[in-house]
C-alpha atoms as an extended CHARMM CRD file, in Angstrom:
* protein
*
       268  EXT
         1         1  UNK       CA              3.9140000000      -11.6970000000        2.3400000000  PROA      1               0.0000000000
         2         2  UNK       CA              5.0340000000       -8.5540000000        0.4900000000  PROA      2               0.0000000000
         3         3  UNK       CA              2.6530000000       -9.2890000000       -2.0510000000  PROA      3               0.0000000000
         4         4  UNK       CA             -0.3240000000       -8.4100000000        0.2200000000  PROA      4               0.0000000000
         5         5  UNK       CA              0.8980000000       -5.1240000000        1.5990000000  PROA      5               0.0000000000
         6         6  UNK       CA             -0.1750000000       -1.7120000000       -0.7710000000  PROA      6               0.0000000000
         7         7  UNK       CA              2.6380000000        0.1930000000       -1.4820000000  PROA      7               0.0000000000
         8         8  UNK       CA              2.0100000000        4.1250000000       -2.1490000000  PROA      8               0.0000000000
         9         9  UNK       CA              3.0310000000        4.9570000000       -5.7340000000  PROA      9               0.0000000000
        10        10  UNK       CA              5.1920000000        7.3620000000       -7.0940000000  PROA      10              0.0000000000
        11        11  UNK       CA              2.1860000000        9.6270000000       -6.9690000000  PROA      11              0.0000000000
        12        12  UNK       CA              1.2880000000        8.9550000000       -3.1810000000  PROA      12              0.0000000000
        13        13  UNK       CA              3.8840000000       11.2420000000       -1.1400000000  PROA      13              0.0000000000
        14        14  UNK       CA              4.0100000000       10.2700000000        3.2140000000  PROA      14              0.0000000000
        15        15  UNK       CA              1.7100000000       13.7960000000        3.2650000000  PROA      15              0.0000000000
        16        16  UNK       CA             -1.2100000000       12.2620000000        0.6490000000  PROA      16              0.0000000000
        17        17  UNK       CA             -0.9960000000        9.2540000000        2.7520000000  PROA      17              0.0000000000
        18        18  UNK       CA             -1.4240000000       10.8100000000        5.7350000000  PROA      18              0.0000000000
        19        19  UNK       CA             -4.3250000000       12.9900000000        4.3990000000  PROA      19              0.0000000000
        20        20  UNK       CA             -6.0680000000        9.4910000000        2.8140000000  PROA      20              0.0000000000
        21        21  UNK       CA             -5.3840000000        7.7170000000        6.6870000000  PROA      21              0.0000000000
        22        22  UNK       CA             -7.4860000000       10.9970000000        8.2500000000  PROA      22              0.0000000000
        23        23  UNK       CA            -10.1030000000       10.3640000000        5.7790000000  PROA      23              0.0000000000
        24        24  UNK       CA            -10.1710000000        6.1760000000        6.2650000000  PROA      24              0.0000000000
        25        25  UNK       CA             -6.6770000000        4.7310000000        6.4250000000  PROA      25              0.0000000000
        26        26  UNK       CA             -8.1460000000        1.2070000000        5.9200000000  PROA      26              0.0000000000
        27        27  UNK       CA             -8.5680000000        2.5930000000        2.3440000000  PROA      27              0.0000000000
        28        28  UNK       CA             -4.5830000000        3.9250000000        2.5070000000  PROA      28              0.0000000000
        29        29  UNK       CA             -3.3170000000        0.3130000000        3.2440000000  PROA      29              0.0000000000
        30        30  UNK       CA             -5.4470000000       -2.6420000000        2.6670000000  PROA      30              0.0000000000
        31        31  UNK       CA             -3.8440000000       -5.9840000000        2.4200000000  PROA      31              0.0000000000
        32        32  UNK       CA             -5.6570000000       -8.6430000000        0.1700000000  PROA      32              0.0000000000
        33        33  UNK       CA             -6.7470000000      -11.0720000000        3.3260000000  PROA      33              0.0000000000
        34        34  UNK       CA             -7.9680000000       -9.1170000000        5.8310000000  PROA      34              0.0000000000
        35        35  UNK       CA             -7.7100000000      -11.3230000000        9.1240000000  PROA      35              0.0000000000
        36        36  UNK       CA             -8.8220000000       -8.2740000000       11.8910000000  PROA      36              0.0000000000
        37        37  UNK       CA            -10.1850000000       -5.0550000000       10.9390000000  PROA      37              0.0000000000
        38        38  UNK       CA            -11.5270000000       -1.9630000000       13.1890000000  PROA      38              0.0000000000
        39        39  UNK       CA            -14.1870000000        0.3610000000       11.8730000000  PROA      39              0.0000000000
        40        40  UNK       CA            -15.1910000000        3.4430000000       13.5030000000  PROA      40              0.0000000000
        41        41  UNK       CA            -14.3650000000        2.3210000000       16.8010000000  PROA      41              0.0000000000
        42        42  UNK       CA            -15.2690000000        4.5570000000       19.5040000000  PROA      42              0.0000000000
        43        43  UNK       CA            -14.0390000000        3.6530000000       23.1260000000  PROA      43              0.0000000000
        44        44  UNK       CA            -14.7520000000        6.1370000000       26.6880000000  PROA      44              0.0000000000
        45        45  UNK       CA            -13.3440000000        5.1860000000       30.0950000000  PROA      45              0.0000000000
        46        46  UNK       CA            -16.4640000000        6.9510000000       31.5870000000  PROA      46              0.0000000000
        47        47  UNK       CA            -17.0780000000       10.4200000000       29.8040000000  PROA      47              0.0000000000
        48        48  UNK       CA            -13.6120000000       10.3520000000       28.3860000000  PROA      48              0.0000000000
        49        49  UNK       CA            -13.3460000000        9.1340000000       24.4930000000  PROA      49              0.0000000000
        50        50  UNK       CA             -9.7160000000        7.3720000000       24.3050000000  PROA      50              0.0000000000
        51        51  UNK       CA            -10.8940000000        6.2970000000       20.6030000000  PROA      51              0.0000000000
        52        52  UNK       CA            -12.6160000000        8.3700000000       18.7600000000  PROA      52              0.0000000000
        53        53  UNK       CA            -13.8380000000        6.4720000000       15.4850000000  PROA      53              0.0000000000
        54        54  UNK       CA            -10.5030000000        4.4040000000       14.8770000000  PROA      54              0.0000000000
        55        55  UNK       CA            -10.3430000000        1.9700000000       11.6260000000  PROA      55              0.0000000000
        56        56  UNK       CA             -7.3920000000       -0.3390000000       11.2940000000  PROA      56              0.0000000000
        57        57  UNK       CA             -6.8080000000       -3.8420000000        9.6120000000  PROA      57              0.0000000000
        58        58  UNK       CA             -4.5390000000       -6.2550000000        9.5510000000  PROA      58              0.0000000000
        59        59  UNK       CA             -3.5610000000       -9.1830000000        6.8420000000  PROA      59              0.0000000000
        60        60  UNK       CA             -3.1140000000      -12.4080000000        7.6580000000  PROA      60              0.0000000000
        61        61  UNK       CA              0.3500000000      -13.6090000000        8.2780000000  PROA      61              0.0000000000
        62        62  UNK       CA              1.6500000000       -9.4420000000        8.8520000000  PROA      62              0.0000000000
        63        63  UNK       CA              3.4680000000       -7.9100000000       11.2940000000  PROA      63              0.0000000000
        64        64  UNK       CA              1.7660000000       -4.3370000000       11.9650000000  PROA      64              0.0000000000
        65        65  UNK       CA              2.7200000000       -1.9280000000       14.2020000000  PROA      65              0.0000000000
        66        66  UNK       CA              0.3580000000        0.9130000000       15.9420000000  PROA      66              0.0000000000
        67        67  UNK       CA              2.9930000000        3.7610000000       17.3120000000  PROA      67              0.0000000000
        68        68  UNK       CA              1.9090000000        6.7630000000       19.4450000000  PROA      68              0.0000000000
        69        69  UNK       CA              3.1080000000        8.5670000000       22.4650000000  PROA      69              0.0000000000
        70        70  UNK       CA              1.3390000000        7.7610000000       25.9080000000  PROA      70              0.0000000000
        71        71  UNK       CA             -1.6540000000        7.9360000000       26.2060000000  PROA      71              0.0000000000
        72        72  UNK       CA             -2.6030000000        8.6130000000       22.7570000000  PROA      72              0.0000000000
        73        73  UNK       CA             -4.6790000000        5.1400000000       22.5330000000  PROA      73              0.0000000000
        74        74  UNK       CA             -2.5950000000        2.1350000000       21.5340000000  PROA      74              0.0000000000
        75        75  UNK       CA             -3.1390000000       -0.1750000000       24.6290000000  PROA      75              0.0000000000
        76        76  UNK       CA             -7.0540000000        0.5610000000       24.4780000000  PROA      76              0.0000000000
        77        77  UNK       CA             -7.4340000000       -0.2110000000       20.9010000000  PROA      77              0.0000000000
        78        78  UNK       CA             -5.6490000000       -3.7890000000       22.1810000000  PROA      78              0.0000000000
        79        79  UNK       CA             -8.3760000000       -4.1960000000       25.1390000000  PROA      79              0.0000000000
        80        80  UNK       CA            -10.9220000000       -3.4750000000       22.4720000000  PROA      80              0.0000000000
        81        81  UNK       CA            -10.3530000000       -6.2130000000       20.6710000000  PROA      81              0.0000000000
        82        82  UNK       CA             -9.1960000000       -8.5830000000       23.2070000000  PROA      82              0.0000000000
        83        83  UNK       CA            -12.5450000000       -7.8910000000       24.5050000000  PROA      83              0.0000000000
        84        84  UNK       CA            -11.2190000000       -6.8500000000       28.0430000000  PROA      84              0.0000000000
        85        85  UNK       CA            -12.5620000000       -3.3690000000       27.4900000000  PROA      85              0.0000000000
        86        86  UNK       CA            -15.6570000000       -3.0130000000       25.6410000000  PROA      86              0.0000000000
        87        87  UNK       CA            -16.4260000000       -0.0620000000       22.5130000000  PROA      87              0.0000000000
        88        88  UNK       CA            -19.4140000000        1.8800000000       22.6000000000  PROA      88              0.0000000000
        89        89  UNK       CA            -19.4070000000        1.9410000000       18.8460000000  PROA      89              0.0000000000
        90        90  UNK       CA            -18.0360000000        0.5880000000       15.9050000000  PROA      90              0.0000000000
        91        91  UNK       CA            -17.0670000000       -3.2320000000       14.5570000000  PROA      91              0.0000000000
        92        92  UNK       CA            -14.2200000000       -5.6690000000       15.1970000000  PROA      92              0.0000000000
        93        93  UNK       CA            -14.1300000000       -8.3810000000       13.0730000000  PROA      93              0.0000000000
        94        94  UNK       CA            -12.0350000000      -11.2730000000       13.3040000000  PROA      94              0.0000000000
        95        95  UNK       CA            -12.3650000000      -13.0320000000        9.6140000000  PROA      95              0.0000000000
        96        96  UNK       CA            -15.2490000000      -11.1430000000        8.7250000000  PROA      96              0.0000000000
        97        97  UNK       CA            -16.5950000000      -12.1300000000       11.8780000000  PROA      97              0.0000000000
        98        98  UNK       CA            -18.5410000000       -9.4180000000       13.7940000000  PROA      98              0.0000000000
        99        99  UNK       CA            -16.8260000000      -10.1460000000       17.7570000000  PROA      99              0.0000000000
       100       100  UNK       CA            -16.8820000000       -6.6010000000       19.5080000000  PROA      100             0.0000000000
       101       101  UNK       CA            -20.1010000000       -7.5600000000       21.7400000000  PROA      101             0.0000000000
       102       102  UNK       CA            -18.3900000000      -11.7490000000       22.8960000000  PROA      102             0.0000000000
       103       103  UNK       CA            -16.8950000000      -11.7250000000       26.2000000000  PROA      103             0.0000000000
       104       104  UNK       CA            -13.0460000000      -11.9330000000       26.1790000000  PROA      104             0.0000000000
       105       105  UNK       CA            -12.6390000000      -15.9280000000       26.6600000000  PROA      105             0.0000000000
       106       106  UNK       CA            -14.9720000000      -16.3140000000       23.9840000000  PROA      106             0.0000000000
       107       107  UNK       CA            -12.6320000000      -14.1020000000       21.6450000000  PROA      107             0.0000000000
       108       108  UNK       CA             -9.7610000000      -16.1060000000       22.8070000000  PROA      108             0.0000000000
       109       109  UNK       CA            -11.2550000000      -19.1070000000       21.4430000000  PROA      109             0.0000000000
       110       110  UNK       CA            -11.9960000000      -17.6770000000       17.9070000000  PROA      110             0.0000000000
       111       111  UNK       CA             -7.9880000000      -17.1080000000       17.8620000000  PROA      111             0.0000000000
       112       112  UNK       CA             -6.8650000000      -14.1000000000       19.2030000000  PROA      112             0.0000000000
       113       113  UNK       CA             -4.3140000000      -13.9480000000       21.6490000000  PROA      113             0.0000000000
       114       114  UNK       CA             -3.2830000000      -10.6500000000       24.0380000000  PROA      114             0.0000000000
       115       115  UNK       CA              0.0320000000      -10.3450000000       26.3060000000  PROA      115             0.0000000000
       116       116  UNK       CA             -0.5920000000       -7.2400000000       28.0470000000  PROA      116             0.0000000000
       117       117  UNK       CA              1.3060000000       -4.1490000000       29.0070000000  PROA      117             0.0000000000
       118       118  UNK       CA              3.0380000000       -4.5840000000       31.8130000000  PROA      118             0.0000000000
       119       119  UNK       CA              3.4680000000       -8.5770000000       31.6390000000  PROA      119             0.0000000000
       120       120  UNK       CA              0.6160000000       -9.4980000000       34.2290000000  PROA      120             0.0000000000
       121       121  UNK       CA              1.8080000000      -12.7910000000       34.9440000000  PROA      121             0.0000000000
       122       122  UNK       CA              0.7450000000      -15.6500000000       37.5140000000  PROA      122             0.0000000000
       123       123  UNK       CA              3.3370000000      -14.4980000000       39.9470000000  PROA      123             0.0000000000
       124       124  UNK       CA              2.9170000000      -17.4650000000       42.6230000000  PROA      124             0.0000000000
       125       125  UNK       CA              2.3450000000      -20.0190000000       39.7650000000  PROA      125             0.0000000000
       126       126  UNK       CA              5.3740000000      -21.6880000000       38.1750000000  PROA      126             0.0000000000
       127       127  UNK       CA              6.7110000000      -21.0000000000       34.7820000000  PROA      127             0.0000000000
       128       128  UNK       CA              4.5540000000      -24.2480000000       33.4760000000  PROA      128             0.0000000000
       129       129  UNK       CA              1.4470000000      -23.6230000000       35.8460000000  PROA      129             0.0000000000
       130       130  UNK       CA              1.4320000000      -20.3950000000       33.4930000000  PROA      130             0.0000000000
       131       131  UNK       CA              1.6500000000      -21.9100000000       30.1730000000  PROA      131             0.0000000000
       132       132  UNK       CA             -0.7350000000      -24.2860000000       31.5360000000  PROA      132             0.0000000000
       133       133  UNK       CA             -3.1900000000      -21.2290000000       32.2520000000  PROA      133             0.0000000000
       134       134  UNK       CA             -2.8250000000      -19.8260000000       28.8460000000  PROA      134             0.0000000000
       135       135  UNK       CA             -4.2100000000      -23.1280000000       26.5980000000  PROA      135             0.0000000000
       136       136  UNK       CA             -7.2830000000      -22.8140000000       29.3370000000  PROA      136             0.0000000000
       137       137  UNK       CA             -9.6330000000      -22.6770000000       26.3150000000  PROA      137             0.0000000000
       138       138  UNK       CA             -8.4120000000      -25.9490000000       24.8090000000  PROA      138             0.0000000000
       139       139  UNK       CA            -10.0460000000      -28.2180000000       27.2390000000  PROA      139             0.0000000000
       140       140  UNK       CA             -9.5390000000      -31.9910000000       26.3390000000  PROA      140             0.0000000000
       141       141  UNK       CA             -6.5310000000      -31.2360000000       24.3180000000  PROA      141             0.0000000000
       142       142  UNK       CA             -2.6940000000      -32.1390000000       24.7720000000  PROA      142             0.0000000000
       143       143  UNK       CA             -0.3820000000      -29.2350000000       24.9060000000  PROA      143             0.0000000000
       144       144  UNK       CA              2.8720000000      -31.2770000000       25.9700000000  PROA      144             0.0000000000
       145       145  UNK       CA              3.7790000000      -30.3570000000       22.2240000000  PROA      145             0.0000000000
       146       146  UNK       CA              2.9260000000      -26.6260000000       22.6680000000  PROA      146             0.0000000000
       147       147  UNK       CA              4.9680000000      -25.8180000000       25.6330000000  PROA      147             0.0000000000
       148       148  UNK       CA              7.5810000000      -27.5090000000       24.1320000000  PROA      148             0.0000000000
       149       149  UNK       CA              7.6250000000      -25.2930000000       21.4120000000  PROA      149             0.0000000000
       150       150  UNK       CA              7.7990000000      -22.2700000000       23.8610000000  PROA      150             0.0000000000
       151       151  UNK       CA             10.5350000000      -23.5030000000       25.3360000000  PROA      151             0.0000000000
       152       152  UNK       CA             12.4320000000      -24.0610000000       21.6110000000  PROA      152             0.0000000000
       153       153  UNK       CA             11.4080000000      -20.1960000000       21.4190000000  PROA      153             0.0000000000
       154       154  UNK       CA             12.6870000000      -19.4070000000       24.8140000000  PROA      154             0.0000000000
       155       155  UNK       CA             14.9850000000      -21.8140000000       26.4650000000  PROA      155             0.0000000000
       156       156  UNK       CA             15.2790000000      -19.2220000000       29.6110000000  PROA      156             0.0000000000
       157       157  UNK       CA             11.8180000000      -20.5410000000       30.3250000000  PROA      157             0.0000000000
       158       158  UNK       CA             12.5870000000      -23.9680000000       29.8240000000  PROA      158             0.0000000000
       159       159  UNK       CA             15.5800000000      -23.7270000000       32.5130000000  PROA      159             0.0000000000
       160       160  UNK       CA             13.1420000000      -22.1210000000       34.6870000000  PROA      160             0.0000000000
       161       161  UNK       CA             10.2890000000      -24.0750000000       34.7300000000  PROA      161             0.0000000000
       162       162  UNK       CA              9.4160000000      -25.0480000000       37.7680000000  PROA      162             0.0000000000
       163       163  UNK       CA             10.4560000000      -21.0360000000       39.0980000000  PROA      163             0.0000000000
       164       164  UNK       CA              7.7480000000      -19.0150000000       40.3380000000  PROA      164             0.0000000000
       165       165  UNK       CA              6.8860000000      -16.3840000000       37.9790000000  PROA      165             0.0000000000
       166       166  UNK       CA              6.9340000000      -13.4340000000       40.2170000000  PROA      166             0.0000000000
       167       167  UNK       CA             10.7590000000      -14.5550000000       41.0160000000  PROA      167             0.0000000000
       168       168  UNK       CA             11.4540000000      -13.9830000000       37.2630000000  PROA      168             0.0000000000
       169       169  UNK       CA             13.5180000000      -11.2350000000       35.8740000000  PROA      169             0.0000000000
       170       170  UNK       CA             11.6830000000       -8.3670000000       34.0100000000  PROA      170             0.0000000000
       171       171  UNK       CA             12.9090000000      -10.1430000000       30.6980000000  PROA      171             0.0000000000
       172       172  UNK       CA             11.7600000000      -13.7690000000       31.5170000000  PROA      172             0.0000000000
       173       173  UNK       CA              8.6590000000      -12.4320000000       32.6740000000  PROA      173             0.0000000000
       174       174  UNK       CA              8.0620000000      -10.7520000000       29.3330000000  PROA      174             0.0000000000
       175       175  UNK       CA              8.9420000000      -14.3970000000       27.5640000000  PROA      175             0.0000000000
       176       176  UNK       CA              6.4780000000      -15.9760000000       29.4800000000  PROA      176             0.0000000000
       177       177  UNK       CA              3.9480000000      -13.8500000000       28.5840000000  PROA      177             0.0000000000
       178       178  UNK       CA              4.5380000000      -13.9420000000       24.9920000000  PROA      178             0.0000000000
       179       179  UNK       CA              4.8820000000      -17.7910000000       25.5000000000  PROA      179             0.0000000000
       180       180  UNK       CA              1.4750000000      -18.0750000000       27.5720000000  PROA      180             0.0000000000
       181       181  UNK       CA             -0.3710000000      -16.1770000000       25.1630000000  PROA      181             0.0000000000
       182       182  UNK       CA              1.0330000000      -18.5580000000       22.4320000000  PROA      182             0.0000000000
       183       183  UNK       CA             -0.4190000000      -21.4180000000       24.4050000000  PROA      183             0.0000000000
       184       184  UNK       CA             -4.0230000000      -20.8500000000       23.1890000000  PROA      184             0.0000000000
       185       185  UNK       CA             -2.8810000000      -21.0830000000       19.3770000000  PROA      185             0.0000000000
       186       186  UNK       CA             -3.9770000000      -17.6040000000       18.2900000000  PROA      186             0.0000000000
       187       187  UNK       CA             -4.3140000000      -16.4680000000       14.3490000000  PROA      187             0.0000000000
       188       188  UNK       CA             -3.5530000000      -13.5460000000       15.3220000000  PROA      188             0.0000000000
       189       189  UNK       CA             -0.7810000000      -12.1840000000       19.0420000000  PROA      189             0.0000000000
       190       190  UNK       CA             -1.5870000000       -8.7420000000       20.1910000000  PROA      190             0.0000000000
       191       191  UNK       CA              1.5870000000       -7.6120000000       21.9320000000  PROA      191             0.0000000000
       192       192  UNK       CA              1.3510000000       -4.5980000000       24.3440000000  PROA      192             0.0000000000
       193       193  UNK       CA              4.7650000000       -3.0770000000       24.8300000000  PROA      193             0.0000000000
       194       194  UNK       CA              6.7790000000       -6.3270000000       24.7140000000  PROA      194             0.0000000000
       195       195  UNK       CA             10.0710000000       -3.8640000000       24.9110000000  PROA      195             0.0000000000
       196       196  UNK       CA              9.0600000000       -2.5820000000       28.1760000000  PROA      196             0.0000000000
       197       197  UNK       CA             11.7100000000       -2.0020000000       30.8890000000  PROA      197             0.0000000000
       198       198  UNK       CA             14.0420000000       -4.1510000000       29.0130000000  PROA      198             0.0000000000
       199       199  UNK       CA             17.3680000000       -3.3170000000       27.9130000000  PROA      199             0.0000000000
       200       200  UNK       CA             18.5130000000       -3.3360000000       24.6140000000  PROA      200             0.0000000000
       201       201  UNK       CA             20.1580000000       -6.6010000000       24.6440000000  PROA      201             0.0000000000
       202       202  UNK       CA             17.0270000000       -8.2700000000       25.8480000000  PROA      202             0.0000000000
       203       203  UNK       CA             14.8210000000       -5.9090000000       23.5060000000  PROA      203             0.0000000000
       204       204  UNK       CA             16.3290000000       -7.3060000000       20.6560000000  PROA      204             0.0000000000
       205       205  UNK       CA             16.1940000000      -10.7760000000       21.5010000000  PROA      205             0.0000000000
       206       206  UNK       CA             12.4370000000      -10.0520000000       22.6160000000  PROA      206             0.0000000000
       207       207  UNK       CA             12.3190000000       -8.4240000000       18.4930000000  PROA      207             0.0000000000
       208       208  UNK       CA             14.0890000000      -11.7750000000       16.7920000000  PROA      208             0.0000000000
       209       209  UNK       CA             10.9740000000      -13.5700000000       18.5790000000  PROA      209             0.0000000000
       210       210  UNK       CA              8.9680000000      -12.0060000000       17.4550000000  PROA      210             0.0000000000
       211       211  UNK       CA              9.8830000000      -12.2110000000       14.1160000000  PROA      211             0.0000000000
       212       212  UNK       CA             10.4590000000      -15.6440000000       14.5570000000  PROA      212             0.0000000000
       213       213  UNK       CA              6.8980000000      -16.0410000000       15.8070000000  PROA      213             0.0000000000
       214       214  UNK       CA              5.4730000000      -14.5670000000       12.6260000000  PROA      214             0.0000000000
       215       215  UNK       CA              7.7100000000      -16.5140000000       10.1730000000  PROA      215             0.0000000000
       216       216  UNK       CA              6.1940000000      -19.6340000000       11.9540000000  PROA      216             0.0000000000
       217       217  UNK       CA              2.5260000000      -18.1490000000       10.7740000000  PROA      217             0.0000000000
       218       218  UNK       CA              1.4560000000      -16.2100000000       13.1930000000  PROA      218             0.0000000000
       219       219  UNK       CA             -0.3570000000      -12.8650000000       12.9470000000  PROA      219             0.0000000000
       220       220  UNK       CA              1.2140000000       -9.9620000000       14.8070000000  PROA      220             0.0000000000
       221       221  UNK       CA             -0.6060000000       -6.4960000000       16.2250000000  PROA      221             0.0000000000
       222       222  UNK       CA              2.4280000000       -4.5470000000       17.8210000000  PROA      222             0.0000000000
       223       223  UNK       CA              1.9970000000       -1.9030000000       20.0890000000  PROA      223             0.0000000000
       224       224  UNK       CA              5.6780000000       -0.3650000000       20.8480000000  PROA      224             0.0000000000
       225       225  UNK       CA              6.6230000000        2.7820000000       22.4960000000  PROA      225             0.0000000000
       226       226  UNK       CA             10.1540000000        1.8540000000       21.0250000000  PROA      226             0.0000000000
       227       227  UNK       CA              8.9010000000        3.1400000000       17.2210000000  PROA      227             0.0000000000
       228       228  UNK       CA             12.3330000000        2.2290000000       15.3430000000  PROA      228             0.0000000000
       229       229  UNK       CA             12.3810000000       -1.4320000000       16.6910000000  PROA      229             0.0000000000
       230       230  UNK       CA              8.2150000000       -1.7630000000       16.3320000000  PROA      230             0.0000000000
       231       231  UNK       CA              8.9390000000        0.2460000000       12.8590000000  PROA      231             0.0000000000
       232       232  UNK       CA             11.8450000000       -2.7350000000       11.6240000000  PROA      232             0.0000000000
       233       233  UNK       CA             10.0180000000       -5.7720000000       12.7600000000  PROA      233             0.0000000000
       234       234  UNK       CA              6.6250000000       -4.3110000000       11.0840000000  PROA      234             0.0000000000
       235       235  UNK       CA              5.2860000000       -4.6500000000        7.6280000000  PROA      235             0.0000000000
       236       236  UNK       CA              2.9250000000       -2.0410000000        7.3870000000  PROA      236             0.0000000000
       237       237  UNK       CA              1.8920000000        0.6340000000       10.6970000000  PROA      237             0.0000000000
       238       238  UNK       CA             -0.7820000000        2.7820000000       11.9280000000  PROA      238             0.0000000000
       239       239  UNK       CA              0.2260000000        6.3470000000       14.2020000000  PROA      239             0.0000000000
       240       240  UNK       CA             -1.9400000000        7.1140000000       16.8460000000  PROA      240             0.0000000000
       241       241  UNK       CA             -2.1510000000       10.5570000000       18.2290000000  PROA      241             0.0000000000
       242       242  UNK       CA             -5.2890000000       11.8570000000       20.6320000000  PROA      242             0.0000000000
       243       243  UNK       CA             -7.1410000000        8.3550000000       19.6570000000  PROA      243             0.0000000000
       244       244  UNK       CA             -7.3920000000        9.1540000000       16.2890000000  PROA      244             0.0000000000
       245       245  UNK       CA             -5.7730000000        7.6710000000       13.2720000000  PROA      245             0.0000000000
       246       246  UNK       CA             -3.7310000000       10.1040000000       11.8560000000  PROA      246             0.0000000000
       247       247  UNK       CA             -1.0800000000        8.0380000000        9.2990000000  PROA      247             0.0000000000
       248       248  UNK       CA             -1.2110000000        4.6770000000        7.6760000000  PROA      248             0.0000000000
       249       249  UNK       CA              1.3360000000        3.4350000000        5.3880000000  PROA      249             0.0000000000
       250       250  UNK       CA              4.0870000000        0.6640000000        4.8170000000  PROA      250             0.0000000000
       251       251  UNK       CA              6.9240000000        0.5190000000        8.0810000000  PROA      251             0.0000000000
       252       252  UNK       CA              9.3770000000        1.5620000000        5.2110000000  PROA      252             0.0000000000
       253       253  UNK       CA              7.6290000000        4.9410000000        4.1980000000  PROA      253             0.0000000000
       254       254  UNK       CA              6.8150000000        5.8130000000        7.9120000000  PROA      254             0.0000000000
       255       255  UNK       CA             10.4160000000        5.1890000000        9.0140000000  PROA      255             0.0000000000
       256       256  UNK       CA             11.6170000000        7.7510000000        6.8100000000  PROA      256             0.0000000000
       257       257  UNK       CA              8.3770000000       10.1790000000        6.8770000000  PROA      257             0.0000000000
       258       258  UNK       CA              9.6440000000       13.2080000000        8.4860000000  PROA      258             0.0000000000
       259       259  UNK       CA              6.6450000000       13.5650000000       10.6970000000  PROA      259             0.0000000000
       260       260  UNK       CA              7.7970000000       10.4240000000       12.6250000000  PROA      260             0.0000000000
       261       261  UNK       CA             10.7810000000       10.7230000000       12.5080000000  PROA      261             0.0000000000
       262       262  UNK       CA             10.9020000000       14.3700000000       14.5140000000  PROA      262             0.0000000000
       263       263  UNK       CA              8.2460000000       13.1450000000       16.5770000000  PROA      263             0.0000000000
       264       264  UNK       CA              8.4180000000        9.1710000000       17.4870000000  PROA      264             0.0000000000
       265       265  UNK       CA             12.2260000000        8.2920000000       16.2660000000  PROA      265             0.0000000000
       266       266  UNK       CA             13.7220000000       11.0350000000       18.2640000000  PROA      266             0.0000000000
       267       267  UNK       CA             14.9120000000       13.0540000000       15.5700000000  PROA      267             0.0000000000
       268       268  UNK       CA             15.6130000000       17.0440000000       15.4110000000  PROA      268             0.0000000000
């Protein structure tokens, strides 16, 4: 997996890189098998541009991270390529695949899976009548096998499965969203603050799933207001300020790029 990330060399200071991410940051870190790349993506919620000409990829089988304060963009650039929230301009392409003008269950079926901010699960469904919900796309096929495997990945859910969601602690309700998005067999999980409200117990067993997830060869998009977790579980990351792009590089070099650190890792 290391193999496919680009490593700045000795030449390439955290400055340079963020100067080459300004100028195309797809250029600054460009793995070898692109699975999902943004170009120039521009996104308004009415007059207002939340993403102004973004550009972003991810390999397959990586872990990235996109890190930003609130607001700055992250969740959109999520809905605009889960398809919930459409760009005005610019390309998403899954595989090469051109997908920013399908409707979202159509996007879901080409592999890519979202778990929102926030959790948004069935609340009056049971733990299973969710993970049913989430393998809607695979009409005809068994998923007996597939929940099964969520509940290897979180056993909370398995001891709970007949509980109404909305009954759920904040922390089970996170695992079943992560687990009903994993239901429809994505290449690729776009995870929207899976850290959210949690404490720091729970955050870190949320993290080892997630790294557990990708080991088993799954593609990861993280968006993380918790930047030294995101930053740990990440290969390479994006930072997102005023819905532009404004550093790209390896988790490594952004975790101790001064920038970040004074600004996202709550250093003075």
């Amino acid at each position: 997996m290391t193999d496919a990330l680009h490593t700045p060399g000795p030449g390439n200071s955290p400055t340079q890189v963020a100067a080459q991410a300004s100028a195309g940051p797809a250029a600054a870190t460009q793995p070898r098998d692109t699975l999902l790349e943004l170009s120039d993506l521009h996104v308004f919620y009415g007059n207002i541009e939340a993403l102004k000409g973004i550009s972003l990829n991810v390999g397959r089988g990586e872990v990235v991270t996109l890190i930003g304060s609130n607001g700055a963009g992250k969740s959109t650039t999520l809905r605009a390529i889960s398809g919930t929230h459409k760009p005005r301009s610019g390309t998403v392409r899954l595989a090469g695949n051109e997908i920013q003008d399908l409707p979202a269950h159509e996007i879901v079926a080409l592999g890519i899976a979202h778990s929102p901010e926030g959790r948004k699960v069935f609340s009056r469904m049971s733990v299973y009548e969710n993970l049913q919900m989430g393998a809607f796309s695979r009409k005809g096929e068994r998923i007996d096998a597939d929940i099964e495997r969520v509940y290897d990945l979180f056993p909370r859910l398995k001891e709970r499965r007949s509980q109404k969601a909305g009954t759920l602690s904040g922390g089970e309700q996170q695992m079943l969203a992560m687990g009903r998005a994993l239901m429809a067999q994505p290449s690729i999980l776009l995870l929207d603050e899976p850290s959210m409200g949690l404490s720091p117990i729970l955050t870190e067993q949320i993290f080892a799933i997630i790294s557990s997830i990708n080991e088993q060869g799954t593609t990861v998009l993280l968006v993380e207001q918790n930047a030294l977790m995101a930053l740990n579980a990440a290969h390479r990351g994006y930072v997102i300020q005023t819905g532009k792009i404004i550093l790209a590089d390896t988790a490594a070099n952004l975790a101790s790029n001064e920038q970040v650190r004074q600004a996202y890792l709550g250093e003075i």
